[in-house]
C-alpha positions as a Markdown table, in Angstrom:
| # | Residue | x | y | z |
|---|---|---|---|---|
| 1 | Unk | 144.7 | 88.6 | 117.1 |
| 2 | Unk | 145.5 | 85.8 | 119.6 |
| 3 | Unk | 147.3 | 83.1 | 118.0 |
| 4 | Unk | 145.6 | 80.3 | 120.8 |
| 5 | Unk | 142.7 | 79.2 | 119.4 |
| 6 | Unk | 143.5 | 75.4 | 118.8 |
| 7 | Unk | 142.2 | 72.7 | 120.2 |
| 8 | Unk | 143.4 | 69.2 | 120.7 |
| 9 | Unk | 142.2 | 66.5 | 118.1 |
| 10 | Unk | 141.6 | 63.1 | 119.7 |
| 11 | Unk | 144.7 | 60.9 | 118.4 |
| 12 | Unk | 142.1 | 58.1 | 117.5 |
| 13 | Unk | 140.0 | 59.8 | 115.8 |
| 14 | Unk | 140.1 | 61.4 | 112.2 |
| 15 | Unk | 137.9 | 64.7 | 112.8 |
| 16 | Unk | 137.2 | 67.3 | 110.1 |
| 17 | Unk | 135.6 | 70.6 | 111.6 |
| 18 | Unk | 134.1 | 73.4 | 110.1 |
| 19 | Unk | 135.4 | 76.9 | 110.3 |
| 20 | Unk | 132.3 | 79.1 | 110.9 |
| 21 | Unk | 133.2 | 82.8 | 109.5 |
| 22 | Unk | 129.3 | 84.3 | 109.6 |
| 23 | Unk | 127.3 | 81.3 | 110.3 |
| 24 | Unk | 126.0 | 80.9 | 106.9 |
| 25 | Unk | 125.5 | 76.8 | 105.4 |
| 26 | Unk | 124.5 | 76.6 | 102.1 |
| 27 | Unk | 125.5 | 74.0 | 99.2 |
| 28 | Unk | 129.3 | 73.5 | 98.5 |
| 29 | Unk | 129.9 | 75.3 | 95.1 |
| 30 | Unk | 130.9 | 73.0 | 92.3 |
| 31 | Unk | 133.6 | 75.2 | 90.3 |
| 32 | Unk | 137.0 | 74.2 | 90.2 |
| 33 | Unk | 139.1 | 77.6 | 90.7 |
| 34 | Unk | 141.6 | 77.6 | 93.4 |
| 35 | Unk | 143.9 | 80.4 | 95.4 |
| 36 | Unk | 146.9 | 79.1 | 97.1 |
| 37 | Unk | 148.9 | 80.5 | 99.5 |
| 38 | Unk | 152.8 | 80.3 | 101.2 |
| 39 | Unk | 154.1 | 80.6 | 104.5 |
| 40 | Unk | 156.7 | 79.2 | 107.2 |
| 41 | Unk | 156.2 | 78.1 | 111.0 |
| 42 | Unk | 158.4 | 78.1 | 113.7 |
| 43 | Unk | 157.8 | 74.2 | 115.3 |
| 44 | Unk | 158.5 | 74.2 | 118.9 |
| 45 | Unk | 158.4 | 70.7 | 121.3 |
| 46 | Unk | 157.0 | 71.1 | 124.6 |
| 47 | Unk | 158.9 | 68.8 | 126.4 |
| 48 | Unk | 163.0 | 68.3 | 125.8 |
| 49 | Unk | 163.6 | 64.5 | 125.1 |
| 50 | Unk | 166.5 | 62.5 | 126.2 |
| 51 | Unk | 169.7 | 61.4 | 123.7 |
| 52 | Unk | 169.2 | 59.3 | 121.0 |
| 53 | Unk | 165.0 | 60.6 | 120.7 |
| 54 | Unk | 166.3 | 64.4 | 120.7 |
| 55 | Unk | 168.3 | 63.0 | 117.7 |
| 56 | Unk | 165.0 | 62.2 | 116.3 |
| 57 | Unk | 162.8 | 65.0 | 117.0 |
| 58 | Unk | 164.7 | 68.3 | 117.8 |
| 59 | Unk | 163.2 | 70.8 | 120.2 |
| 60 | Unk | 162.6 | 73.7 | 117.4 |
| 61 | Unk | 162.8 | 73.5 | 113.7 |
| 62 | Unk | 161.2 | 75.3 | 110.5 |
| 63 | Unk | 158.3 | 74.1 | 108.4 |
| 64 | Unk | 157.6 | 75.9 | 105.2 |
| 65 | Unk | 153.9 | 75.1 | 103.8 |
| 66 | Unk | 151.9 | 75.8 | 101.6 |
| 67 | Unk | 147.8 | 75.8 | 101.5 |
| 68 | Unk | 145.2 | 75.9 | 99.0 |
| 69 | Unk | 141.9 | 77.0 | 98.7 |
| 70 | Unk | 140.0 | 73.9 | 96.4 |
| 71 | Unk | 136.4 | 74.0 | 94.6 |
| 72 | Unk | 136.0 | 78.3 | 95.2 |
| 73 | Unk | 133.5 | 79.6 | 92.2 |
| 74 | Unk | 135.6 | 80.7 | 88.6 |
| 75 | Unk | 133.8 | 84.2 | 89.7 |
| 76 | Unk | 133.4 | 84.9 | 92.5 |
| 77 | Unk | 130.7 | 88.1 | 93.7 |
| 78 | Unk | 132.7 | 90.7 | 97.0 |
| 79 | Unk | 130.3 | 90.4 | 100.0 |
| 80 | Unk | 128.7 | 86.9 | 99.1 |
| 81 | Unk | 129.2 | 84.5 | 101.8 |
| 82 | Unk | 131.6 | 81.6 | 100.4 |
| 83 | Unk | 129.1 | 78.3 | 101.1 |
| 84 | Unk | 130.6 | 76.5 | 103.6 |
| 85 | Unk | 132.5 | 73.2 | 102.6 |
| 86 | Unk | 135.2 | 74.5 | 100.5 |
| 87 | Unk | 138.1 | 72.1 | 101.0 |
| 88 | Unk | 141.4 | 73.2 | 102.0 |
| 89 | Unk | 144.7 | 70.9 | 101.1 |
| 90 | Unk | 148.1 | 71.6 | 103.2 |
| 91 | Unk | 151.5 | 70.4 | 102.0 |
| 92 | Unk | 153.8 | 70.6 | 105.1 |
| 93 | Unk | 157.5 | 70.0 | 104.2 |
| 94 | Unk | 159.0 | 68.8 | 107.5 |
| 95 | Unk | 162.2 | 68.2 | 106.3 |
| 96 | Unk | 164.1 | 70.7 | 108.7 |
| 97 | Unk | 162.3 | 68.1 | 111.2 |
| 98 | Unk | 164.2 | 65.4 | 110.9 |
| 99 | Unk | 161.4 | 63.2 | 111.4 |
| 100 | Unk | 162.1 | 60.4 | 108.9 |
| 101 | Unk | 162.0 | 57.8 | 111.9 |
| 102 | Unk | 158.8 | 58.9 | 113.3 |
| 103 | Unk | 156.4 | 59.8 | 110.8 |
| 104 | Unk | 154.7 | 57.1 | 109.9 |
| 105 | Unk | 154.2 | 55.6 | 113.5 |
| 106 | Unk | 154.1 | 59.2 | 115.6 |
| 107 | Unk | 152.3 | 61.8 | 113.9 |
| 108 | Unk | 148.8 | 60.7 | 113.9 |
| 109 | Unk | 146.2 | 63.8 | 113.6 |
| 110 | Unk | 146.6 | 67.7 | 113.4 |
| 111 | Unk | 144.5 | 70.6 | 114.3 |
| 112 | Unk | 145.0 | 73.6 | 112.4 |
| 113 | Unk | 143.7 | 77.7 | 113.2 |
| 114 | Unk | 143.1 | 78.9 | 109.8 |
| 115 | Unk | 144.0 | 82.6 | 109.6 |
| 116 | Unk | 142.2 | 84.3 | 106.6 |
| 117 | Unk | 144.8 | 87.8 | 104.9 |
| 118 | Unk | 141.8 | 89.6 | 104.1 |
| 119 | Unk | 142.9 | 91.0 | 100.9 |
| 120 | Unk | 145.9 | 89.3 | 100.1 |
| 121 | Unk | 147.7 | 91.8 | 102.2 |
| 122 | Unk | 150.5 | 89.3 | 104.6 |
| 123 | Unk | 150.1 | 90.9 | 108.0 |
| 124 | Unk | 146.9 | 92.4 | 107.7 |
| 125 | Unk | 143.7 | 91.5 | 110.7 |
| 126 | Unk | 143.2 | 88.0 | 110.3 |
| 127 | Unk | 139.7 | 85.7 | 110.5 |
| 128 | Unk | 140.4 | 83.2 | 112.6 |
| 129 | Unk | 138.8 | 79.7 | 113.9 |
| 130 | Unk | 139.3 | 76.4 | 114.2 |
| 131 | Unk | 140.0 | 73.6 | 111.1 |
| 132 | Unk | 140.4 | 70.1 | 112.1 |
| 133 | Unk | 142.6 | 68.0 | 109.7 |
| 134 | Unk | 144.6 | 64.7 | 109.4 |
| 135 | Unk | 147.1 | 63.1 | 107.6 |
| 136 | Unk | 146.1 | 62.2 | 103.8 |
| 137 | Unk | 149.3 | 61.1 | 102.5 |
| 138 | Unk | 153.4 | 61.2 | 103.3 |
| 139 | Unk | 155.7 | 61.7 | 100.5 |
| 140 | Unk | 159.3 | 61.3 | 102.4 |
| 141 | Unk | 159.4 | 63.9 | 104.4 |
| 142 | Unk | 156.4 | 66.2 | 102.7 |
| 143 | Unk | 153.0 | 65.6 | 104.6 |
| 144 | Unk | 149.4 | 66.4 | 103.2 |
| 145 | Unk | 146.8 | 67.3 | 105.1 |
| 146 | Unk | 142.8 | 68.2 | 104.6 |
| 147 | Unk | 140.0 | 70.2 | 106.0 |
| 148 | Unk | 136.9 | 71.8 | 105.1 |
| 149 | Unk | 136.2 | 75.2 | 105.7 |
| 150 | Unk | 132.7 | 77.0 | 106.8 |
| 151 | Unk | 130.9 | 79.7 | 105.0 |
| 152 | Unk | 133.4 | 83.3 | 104.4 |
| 153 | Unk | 133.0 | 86.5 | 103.0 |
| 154 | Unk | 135.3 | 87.5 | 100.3 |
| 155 | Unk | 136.1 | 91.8 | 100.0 |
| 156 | Unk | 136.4 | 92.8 | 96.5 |
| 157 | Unk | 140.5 | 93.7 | 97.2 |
| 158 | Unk | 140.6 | 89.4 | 97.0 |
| 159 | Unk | 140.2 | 86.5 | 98.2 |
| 160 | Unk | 141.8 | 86.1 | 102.1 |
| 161 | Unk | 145.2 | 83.6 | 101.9 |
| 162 | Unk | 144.3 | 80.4 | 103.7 |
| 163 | Unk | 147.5 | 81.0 | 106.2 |
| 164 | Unk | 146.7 | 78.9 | 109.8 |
| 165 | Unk | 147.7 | 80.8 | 112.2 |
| 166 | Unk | 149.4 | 78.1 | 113.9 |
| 167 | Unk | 148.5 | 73.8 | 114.1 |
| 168 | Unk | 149.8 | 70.9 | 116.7 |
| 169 | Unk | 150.4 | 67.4 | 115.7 |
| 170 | Unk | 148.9 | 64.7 | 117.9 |
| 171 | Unk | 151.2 | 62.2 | 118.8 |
| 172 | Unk | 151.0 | 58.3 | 119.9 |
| 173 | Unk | 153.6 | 56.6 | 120.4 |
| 174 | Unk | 154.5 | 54.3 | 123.7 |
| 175 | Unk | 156.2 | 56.5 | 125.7 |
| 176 | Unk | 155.8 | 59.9 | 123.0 |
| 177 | Unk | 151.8 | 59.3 | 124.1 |
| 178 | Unk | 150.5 | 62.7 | 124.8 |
| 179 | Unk | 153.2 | 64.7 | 123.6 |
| 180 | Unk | 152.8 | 67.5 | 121.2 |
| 181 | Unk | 154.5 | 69.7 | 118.8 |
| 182 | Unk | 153.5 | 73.4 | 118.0 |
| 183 | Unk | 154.0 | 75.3 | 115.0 |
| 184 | Unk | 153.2 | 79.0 | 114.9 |
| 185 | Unk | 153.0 | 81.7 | 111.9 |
| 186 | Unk | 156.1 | 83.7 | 111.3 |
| 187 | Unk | 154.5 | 86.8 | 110.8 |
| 188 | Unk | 155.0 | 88.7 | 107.2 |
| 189 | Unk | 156.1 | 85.0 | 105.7 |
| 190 | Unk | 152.6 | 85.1 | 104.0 |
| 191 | Unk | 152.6 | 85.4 | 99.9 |
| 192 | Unk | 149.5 | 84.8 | 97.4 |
| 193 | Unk | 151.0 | 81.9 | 95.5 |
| 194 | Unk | 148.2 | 82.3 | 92.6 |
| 195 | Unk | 145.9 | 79.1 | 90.9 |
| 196 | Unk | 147.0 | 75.6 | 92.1 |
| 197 | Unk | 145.8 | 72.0 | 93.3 |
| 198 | Unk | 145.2 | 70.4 | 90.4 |
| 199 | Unk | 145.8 | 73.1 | 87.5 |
| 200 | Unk | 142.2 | 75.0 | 88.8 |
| 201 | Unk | 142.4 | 78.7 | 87.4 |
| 202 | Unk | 142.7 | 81.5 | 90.1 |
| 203 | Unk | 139.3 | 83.0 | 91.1 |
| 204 | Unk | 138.0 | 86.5 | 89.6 |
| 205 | Unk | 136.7 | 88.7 | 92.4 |
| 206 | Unk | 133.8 | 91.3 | 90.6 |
| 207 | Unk | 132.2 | 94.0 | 92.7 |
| 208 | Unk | 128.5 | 93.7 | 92.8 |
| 209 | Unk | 126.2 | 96.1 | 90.9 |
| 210 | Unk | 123.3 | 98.1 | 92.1 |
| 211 | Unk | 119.9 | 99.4 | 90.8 |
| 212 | Unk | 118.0 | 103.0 | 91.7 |
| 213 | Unk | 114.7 | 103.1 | 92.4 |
| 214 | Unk | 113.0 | 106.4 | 92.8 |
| 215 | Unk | 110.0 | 108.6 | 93.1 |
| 216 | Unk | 109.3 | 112.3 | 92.7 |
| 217 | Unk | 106.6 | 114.0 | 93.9 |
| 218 | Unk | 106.0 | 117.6 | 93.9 |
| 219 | Unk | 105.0 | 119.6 | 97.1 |
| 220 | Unk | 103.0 | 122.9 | 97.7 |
| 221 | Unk | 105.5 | 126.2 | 97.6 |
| 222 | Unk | 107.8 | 124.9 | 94.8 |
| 223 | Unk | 109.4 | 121.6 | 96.5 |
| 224 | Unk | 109.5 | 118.1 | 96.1 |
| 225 | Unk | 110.1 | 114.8 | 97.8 |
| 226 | Unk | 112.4 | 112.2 | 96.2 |
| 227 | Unk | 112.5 | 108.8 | 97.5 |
| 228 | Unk | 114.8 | 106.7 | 96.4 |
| 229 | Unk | 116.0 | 102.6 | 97.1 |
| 230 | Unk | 118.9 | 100.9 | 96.2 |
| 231 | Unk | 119.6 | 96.9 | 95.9 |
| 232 | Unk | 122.7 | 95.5 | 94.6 |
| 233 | Unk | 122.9 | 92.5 | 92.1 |
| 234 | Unk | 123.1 | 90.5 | 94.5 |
| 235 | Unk | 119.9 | 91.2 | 96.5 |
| 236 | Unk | 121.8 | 92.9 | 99.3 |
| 237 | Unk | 120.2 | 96.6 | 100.3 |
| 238 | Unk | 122.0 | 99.2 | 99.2 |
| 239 | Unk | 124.6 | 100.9 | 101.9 |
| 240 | Unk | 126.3 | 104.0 | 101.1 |
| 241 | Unk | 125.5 | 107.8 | 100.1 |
| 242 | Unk | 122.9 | 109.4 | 97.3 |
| 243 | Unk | 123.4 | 112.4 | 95.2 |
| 244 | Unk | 120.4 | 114.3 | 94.6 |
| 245 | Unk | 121.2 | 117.3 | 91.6 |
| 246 | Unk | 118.9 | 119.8 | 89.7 |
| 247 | Unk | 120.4 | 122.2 | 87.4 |
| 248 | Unk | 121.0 | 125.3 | 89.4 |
| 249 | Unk | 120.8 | 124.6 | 92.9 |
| 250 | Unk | 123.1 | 122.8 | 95.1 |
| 251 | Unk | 123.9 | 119.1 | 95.4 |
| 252 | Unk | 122.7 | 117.0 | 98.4 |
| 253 | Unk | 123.9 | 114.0 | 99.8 |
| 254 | Unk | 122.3 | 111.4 | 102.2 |
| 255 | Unk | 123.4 | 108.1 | 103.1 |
| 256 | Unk | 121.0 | 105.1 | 102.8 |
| 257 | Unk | 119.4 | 103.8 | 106.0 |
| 258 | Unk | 118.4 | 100.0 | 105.7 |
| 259 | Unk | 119.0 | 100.8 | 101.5 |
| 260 | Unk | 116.7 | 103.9 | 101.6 |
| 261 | Unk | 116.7 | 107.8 | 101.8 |
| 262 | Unk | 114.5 | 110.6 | 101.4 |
| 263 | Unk | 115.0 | 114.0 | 99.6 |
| 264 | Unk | 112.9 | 117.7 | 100.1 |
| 265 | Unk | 114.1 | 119.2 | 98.0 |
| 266 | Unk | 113.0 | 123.2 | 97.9 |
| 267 | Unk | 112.9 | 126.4 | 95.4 |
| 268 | Unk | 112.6 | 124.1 | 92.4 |
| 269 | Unk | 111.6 | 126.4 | 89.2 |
| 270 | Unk | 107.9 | 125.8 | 87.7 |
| 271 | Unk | 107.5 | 123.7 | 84.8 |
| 272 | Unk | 109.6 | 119.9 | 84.2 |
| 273 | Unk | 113.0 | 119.5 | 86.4 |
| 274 | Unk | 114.6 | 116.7 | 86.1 |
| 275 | Unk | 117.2 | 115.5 | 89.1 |
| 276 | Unk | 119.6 | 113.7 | 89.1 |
| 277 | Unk | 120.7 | 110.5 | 91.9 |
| 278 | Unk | 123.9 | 109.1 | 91.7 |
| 279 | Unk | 124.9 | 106.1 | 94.0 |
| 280 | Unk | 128.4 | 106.7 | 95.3 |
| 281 | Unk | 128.9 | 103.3 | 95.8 |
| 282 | Unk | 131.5 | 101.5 | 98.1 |
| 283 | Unk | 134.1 | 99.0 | 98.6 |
| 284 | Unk | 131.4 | 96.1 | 97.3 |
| 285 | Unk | 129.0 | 97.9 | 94.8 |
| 286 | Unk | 129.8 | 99.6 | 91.9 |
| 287 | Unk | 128.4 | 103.0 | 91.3 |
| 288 | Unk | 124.6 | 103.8 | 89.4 |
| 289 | Unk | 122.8 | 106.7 | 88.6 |
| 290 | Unk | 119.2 | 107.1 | 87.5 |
| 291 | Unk | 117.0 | 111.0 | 86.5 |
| 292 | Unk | 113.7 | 111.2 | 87.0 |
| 293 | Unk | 111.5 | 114.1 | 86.3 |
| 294 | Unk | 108.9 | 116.0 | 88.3 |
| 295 | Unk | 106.7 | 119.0 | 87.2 |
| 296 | Unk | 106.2 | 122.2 | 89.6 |
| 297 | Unk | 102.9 | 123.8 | 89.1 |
| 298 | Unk | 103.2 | 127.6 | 87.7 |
């Protein structure tokens, strides 16, 4: 995935943008869980500056970081949309910088792209949009910086690691005005660095459940039709395959169309059968299985 998708901030403003991951805005959740996040970026500067100011602010230097997800849910449901808001806190250590001299007077705003590791897996396709942030607080040569993100969608293999792909500081300045520096990914420097920001416990991730409902009805010439829905605990329709199983005949399976399937089911013996639907599941929704009974005429 492109690594481009930044965009200015205006040095006089402080901006805080959303990051829209399925368009979904609902109430910020209130939990205090966190998942945090390491990485280092390569910092480039556009333009080579004269002696002493190259002194000052060298042309390429390394920035280790580290970012936190803040406020996330204590459990948290796979395939529920995150509600948009949930803060994000950066601690950029620009000490490979040497930018003692021009911190507090140069670096005014920064524009992040947040690139979410689904699955905690460094390397792995990246969601990717724009986070605009600014400077909370310097700490000798360790900067903080905020943001808010917009609604996500968590897989149950984790939550994604809040890397940005890459962010540019804004600059004013006298003569600096206009100049920026660029800091990109190193690609595989990404590790899960657990609960954090303020002692929050790491988030559990839980697969949803799901519910069968189905109907048997029996057919002239010995055969029945089987309807069957499925919803998950989470309201969501059902998506997947169904089992359908007498005793003594062959098993069939169907996959769920909009969370529903049908079953004809033929050369059932007369009397009570009793079949058998088991949801397979998938990589959100646990399994389920429910009988129900139908009677053939003799």
């Amino acid at each position: 995935m492109p690594f481009r998708r930044t965009t200015r901030l205006a040095a006089s403003a402080a901006v805080t943008a959303g990051l829209t991951l399925g368009g979904l805005s609902l109430a910020a959740p209130a939990e205090a869980a966190t998942s945090s996040a390491k990485a280092t970026y390569t910092c480039t500067s556009p333009l080579g500056l004269p002696a002493p100011l190259n002194l000052l602010l060298p042309s390429t230097f390394q920035v280790p970081a580290t970012f936190t997800l803040q406020n996330l849910p204590e459990v948290i449901t796979a395939n529920v949309p995150i509600p948009a808001g949930t803060p994000i806190v950066g601690q950029l250590d620009l000490t490979n910088a040497n930018l003692a001299g021009l911190l507090p007077t140069v670096l005014n705003a920064l524009q992040t792209t947040v690139n979410l590791v689904l699955g905690n897996v460094p390397g792995s396709e990246p969601l990717a949009g724009p986070v605009g942030t600014v400077f909370q607080q310097l700490n000798g040569q360790v900067a903080t910086v905020s943001g808010q993100l917009g609604s996500f969608v968590p897989s149950a293999d984790g939550l994604p690691l809040p890397i940005p792909t890459s962010f540019d500081f804004g600059m004013l300045a006298g003569g600096l005005a206009g100049l920026g520096i660029r800091c990109t990914y190193n690609p595989g420097s990404a590790t899960p660095g657990g609960g954090g920001g303020g002692g929050g416990t790491t988030p559990v991730i839980q697969k949803q459940g799901a519910k069968i409902k189905a109907h048997a009805q029996a057919k002239p010439g010995h055969k029945v039709l089987v309807t069957v829905k499925v919803k998950t605990t989470a309201g969501q329709k059902g998506v997947g395959q169904i089992k359908a199983k007498v005793a003594g005949m062959k098993a069939k399976t169907k996959a769920l169309k909009n969370g529903k399937v049908r079953f004809v089911l033929k050369g059932l013996k007369a009397g009570k059968n009793k079949i058998k639907l088991k949801f397979l599941g998938n990589s959100y929704t646990n399994k389920a299985t429910k009988k129900v009974s139908v009677k053939i005429a003799r």
